[in-house]
C-alpha positions as CSV (number, residue, x, y, z in Angstrom):
1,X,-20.3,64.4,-15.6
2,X,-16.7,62.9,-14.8
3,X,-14.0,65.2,-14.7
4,X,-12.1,63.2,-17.8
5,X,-15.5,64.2,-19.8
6,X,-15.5,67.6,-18.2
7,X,-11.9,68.2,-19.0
8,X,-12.8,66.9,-23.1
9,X,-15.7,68.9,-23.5
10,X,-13.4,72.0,-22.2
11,X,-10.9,70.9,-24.8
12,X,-13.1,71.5,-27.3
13,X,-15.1,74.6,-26.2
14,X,-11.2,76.4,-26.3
15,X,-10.7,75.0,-29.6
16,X,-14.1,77.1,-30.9
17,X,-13.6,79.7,-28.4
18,X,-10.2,80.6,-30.3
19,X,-7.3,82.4,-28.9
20,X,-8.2,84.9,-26.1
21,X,-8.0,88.7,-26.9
22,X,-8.0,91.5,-24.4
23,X,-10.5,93.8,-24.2
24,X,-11.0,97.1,-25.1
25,X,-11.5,99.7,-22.8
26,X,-14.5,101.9,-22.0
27,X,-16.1,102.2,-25.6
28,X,-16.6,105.9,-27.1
29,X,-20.0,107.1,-26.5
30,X,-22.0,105.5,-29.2
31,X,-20.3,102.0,-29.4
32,X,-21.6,99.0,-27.8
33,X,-20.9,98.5,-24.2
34,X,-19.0,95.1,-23.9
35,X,-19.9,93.0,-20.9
36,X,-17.9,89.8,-20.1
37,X,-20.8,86.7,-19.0
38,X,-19.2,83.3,-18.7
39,X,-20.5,80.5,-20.7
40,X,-20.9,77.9,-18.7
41,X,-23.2,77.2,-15.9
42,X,-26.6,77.8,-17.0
43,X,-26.8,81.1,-16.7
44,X,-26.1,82.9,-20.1
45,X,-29.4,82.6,-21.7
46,X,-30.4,84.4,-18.8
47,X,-28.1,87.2,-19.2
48,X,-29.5,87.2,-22.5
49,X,-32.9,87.7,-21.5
50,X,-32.0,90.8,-19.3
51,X,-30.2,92.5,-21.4
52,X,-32.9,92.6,-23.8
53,X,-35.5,93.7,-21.4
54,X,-32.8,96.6,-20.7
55,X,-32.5,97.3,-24.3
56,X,-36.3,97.3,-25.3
57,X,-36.9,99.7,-22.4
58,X,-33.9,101.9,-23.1
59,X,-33.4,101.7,-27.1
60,X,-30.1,104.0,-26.7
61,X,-28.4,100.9,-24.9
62,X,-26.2,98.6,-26.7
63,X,-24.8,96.1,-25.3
64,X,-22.4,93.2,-26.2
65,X,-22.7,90.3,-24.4
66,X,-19.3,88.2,-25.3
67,X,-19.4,84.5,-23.8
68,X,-16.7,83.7,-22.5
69,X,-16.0,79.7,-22.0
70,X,-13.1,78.5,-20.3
71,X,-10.7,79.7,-17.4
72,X,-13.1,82.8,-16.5
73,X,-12.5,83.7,-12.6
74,X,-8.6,83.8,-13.8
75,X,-9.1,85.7,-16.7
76,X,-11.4,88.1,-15.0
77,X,-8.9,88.5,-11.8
78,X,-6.1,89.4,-14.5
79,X,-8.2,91.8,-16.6
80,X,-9.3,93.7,-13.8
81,X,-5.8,93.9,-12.7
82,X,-4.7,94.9,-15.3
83,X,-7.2,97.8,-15.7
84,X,-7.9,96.3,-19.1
85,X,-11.5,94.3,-18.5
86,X,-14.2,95.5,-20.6
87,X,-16.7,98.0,-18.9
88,X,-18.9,95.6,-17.4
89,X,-18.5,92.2,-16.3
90,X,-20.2,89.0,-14.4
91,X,-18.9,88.1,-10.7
92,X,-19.8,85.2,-9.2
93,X,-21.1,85.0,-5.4
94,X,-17.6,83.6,-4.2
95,X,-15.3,86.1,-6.0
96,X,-17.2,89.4,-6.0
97,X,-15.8,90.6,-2.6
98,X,-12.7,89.8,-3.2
99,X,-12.6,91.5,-6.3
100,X,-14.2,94.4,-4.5
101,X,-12.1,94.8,-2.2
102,X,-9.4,94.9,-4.3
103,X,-10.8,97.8,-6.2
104,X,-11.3,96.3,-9.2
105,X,-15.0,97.4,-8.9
106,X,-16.9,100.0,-8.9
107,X,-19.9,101.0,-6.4
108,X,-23.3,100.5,-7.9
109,X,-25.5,101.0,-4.6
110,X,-26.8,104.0,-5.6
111,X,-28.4,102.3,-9.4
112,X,-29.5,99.1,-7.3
113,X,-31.4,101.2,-4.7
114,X,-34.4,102.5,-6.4
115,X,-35.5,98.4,-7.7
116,X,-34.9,96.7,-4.2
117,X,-34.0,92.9,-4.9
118,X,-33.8,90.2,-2.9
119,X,-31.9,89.8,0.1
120,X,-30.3,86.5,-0.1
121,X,-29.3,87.9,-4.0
122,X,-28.0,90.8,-2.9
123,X,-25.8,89.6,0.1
124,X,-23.2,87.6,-1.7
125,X,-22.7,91.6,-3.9
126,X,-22.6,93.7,-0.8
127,X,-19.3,94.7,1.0
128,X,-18.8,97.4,3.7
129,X,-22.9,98.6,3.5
130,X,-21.9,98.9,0.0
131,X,-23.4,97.1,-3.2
132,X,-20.6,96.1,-6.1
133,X,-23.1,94.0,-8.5
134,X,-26.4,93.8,-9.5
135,X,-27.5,90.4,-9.1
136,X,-29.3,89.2,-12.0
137,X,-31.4,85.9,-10.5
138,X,-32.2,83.8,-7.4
139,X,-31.4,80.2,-8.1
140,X,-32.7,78.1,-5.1
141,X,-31.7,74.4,-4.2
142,X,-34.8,72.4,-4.5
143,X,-35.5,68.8,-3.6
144,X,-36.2,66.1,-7.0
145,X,-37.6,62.7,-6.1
146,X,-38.1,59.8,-7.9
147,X,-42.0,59.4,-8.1
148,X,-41.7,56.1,-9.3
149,X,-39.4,54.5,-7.2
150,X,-41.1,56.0,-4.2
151,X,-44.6,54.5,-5.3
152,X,-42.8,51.1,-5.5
153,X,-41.6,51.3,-2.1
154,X,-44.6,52.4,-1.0
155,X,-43.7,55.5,0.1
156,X,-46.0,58.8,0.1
157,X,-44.8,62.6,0.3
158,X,-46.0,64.3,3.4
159,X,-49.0,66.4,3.1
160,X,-46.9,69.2,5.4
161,X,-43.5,69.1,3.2
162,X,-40.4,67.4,3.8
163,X,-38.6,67.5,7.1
164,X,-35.2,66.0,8.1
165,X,-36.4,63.1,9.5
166,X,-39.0,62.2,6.8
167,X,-36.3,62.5,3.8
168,X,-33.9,60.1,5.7
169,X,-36.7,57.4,6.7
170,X,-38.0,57.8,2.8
171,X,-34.3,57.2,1.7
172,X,-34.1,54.0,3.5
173,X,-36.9,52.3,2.7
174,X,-36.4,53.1,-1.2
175,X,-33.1,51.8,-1.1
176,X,-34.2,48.4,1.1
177,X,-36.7,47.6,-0.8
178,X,-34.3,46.7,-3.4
179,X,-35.6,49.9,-6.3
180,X,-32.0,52.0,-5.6
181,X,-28.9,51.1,-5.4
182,X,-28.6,54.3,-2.6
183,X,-31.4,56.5,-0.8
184,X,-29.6,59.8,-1.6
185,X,-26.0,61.4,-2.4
186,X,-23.6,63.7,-0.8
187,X,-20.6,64.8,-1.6
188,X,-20.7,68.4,-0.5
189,X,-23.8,68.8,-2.1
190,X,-25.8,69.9,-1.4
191,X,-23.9,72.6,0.5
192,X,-23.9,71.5,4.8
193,X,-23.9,75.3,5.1
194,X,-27.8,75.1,4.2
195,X,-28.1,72.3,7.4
196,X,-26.6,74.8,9.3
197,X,-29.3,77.2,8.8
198,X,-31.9,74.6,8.9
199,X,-30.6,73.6,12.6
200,X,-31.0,77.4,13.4
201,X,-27.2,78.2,12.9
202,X,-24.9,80.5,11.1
203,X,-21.5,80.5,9.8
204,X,-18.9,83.3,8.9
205,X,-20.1,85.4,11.8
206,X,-18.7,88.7,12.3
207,X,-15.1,87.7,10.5
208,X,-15.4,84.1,12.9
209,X,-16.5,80.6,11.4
210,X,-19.5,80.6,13.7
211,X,-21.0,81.9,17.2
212,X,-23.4,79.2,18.3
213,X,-21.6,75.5,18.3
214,X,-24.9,73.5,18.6
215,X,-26.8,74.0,15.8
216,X,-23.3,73.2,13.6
217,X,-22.4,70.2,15.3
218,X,-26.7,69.5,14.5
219,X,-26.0,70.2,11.0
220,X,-22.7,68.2,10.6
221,X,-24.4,64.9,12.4
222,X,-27.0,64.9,10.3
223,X,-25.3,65.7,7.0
224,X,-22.4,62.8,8.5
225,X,-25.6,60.4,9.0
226,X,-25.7,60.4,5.1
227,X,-23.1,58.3,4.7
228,X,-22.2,56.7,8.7
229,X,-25.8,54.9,7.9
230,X,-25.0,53.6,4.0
231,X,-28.2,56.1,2.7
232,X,-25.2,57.7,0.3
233,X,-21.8,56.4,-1.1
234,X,-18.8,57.9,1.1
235,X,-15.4,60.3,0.0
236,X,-13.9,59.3,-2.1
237,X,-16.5,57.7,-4.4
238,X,-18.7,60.3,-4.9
239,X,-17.0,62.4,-6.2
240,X,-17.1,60.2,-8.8
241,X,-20.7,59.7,-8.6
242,X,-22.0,62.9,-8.3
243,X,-25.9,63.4,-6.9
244,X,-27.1,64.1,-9.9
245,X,-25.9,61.5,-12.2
246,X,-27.0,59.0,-9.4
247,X,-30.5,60.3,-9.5
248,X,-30.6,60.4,-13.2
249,X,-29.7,57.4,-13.6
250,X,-32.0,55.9,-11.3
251,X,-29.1,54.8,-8.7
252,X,-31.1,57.2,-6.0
253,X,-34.8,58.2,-5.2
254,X,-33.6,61.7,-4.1
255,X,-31.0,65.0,-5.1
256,X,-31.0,68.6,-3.8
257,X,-30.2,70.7,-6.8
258,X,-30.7,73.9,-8.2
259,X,-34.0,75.3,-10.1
260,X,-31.8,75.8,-12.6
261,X,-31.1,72.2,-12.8
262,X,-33.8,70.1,-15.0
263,X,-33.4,67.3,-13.0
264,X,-37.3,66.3,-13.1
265,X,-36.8,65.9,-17.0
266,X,-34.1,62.9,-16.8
267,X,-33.8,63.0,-20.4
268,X,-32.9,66.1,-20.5
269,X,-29.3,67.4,-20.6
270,X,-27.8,69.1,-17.6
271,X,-27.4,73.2,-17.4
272,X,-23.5,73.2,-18.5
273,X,-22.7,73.3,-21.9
274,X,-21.8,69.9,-23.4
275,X,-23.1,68.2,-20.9
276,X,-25.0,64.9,-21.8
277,X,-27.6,63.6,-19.5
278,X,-25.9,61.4,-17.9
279,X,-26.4,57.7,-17.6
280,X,-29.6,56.3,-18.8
281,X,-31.2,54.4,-16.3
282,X,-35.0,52.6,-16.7
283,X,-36.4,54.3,-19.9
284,X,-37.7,57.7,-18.1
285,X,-39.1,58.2,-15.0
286,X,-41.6,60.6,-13.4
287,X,-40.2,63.3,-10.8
288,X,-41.5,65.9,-8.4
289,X,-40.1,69.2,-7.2
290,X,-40.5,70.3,-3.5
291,X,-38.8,72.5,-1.5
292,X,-35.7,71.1,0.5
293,X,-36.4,69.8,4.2
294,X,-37.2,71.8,7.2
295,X,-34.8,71.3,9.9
296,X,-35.2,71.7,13.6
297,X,-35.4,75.7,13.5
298,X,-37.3,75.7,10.0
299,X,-37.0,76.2,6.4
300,X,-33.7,77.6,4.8
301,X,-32.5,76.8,1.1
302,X,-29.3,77.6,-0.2
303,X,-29.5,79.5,-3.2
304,X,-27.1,80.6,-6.2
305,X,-26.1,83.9,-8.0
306,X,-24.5,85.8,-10.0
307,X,-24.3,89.8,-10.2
308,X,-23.0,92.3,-13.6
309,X,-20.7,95.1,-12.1
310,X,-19.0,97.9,-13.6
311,X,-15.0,97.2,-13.6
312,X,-12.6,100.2,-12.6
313,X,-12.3,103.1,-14.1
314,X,-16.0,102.8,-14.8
315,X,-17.7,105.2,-17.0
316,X,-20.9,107.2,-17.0
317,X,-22.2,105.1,-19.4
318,X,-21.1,102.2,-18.1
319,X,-22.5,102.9,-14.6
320,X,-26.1,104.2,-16.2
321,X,-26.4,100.5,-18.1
322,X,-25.6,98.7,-14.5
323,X,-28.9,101.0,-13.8
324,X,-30.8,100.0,-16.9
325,X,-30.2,96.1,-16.4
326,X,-31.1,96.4,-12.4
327,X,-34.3,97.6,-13.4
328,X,-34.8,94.7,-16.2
329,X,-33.7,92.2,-13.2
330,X,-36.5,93.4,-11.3
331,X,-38.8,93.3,-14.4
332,X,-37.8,89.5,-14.9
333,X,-38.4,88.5,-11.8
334,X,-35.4,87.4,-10.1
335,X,-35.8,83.7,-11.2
336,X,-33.7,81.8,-13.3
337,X,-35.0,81.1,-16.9
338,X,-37.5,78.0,-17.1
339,X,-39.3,76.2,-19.7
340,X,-43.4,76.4,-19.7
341,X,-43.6,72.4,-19.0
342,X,-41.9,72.8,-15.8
343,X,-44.5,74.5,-13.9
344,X,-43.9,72.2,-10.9
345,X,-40.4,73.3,-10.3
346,X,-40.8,77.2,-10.8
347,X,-44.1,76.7,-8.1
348,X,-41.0,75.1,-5.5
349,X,-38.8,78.1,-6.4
350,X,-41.5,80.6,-5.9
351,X,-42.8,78.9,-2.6
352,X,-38.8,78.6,-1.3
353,X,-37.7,82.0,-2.6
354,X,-38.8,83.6,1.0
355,X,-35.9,80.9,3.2
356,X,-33.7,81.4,0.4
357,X,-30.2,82.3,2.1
358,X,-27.2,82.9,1.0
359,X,-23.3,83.7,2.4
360,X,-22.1,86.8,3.7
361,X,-19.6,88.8,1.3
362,X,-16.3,88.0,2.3
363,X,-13.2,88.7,0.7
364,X,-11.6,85.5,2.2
365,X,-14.6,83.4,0.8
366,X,-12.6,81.4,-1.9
367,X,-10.0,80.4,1.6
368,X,-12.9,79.6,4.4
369,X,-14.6,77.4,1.2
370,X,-12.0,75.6,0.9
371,X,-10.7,74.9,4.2
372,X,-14.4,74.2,5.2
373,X,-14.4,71.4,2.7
374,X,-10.7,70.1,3.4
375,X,-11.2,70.6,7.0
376,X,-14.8,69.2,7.7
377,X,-17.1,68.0,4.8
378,X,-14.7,65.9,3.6
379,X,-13.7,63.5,7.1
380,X,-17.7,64.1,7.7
381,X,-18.2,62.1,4.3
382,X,-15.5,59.4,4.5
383,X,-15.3,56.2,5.8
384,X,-12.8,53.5,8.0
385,X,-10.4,55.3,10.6
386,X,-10.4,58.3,11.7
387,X,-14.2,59.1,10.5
388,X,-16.3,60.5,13.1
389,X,-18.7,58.1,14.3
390,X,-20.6,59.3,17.3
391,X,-21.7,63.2,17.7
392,X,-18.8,63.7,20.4
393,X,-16.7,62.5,17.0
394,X,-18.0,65.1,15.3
395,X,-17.6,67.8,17.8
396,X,-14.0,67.3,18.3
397,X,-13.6,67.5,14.7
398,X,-15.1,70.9,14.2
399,X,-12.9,71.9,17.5
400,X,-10.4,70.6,15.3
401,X,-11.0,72.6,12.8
402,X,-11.9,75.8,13.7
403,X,-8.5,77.1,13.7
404,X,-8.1,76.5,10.2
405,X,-11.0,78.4,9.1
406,X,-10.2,81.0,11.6
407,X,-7.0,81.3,9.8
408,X,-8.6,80.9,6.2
409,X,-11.4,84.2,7.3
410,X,-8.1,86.6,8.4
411,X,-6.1,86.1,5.1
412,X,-5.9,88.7,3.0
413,X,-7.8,89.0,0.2
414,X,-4.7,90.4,-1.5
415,X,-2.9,87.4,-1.3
């Protein structure tokens, strides 16, 4: 979706959303319990879901799911602030520290203890061997590939599973025998943090970008090679050519994207509401799900999440419905909604929940991301001077930027 039909379809969502109105405060016992859930991305059907496996096992609980569409990381930030958020509310894996650290939630550990969860769910919700959220799903990053442009090219899946090597030598000879315009696309997606892993590295290490250099400087030639050997288009253009919209129309044999994602089903519109789907390429095509490549030091998958948490001052009641929907989470089974004719991607989710991973809690999250992307994804994905060509290229370029995300991991989250 380009960002000037991004920016109309959020036009029109406010116009049906209406003004915004604060929330109340902690309802009087009896009342529904308001919970905030944002709109868009996916997820809310979801929420949904939960909250009426909560409410069928608990028939005392009401709750009030209000959607909300447009602006909601600010709008959450400046409720919480202002002590006037409604008793519970969704946080996001990148802001939930933060906000926790702030105060503006409260502890839930002790109502998320007795279900378990897990741990790559859980990790982006827990902050100082505390947990601030109850994370409601898993949502994995899965590999989609274009059954019928690989047949063309002659190209067969390998019995064992994807590996680095296989995706990139797949790529290539899909794109040169003429059936796709490119063999994949990058443009920080998928995330390079989940090469990282693969290559048997870690970042945000004990308040530093990373410990061991190698397996980053693995990660960020490979993810470089992308691009540096024409398999995807380079920064800037893709970000105007997003991943998905290349593979759905066609343009590319291959995209990593979430389970969420319906990617297999071309036809289909995307997870974000209003969102068409996309260009129409040849009329349909047939698509597998797999899990993503193994690197060098194995399997590892990136994977998505969002958690409800009880906003300060929270109430008894409000803290024994965090406990009610952590048990429907573990009833529902930690997966993201999925219809029945897409029994092909939930078997990839399943089989890749176990190398799921996810990033540590970190109040400075929001500053590391984005230096991480201004600092390093971005020259990795670009072309002409200045790019890093060889792996020496590359090295000096994380050297370069190291003190940048050192600096973004020590701000404050207060700032």
């Amino acid at each position: 979706m380009s960002k000037q039909a991004m920016a109309a379809v959020l036009a029109a969502l406010i116009l049906v959303a209406g003004p915004y109105r604060p929330a109340r405060a902690s309802p009087a016992t009896g009342e529904p319990i308001t919970m905030w859930v944002p709109a868009r991305g996916g997820y809310l059907p979801l929420w949904r879901h939960v909250a009426e496996l909560a409410r069928r096992a608990h028939p005392h609980l009401q709750l009030a799911l209000e959607p909300i569409w447009d602006d909601y990381t600010a709008r959450l930030t400046l409720a919480l602030a202002e002590r006037r958020a409604p008793p519970l509310v969704v946080v996001d894996a990148m802001t939930a520290a933060r906000l926790a650290a702030r105060g503006f939630l409260a502890d839930v550990t002790d109502r998320v203890a007795p279900y378990g969860g897990h741990p790559a769910a859980l990790t982006p919700f827990e902050l100082g061997g505390r947990v601030w959220a109850v994370p409601a799903f898993l949502d994995p990053v899965l590999l989609y590939a274009n059954e019928d442009q690989l047949r063309q090219a002659g190209v067969l899946p390998p019995q064992t599973g994807w590996s680095w090597q296989d995706l990139t030598e797949a790529a290539r000879r899909v794109q040169a025998s003429g059936t796709a315009r490119w063999g994949m696309g990058v443009n920080g997606w998928p995330p390079m943090v989940m090469f990282v892993w693969q290559a048997g590295g870690e970042l945000m290490v004990d308040g530093r970008p990373w410990t061991a250099e190698e397996p980053v400087v693995q990660a960020a030639t490979y993810y470089r090679d992308f691009v540096r050997t024409g398999i995807s288009p380079p920064a800037p253009r893709s970000w105007t050519e997003p991943p998905d919209l290349l593979f759905r129309a066609s343009q590319a044999p291959f995209v990593m994207g979430l389970f969420s994602d319906p990617l297999e089903t071309p036809a289909r519109p995307g997870p974000f509401a209003g969102d068409a789907a996309g260009p129409s390429g040849p009329a349909g095509f047939r698509a597998s799900v797999s899990p993503v490549p193994r690197g060098p030091a194995g399997c590892a998958t990136w994977a998505w999440s969002e958690g409800v948490a009880a906003s300060q001052p929270a109430s008894a009641r409000a803290l024994e419905a965090v406990g009610y929907l952590a048990e429907a989470v573990a009833r529902a089974g930690w997966m993201p909604l999925s219809d029945p004719d897409r029994d092909q991607a939930t078997i990839a989710a399943r089989v890749s929940a176990p190398c799921a991973r996810s990033l540590p809690a970190h109040p400075a999250l929001w500053e590391f991301d984005a230096a991480w992307m201004e600092k390093v994804v971005v020259p990795l994905l670009s072309e002409g001077e200045g790019a890093p060509d060889s792996t020496e290229d590359v090295r000096r370029l994380l050297h370069a930027a190291a003190g940048a995300l050192q600096q973004a991991l020590t701000t404050q989250a207060s700032r």
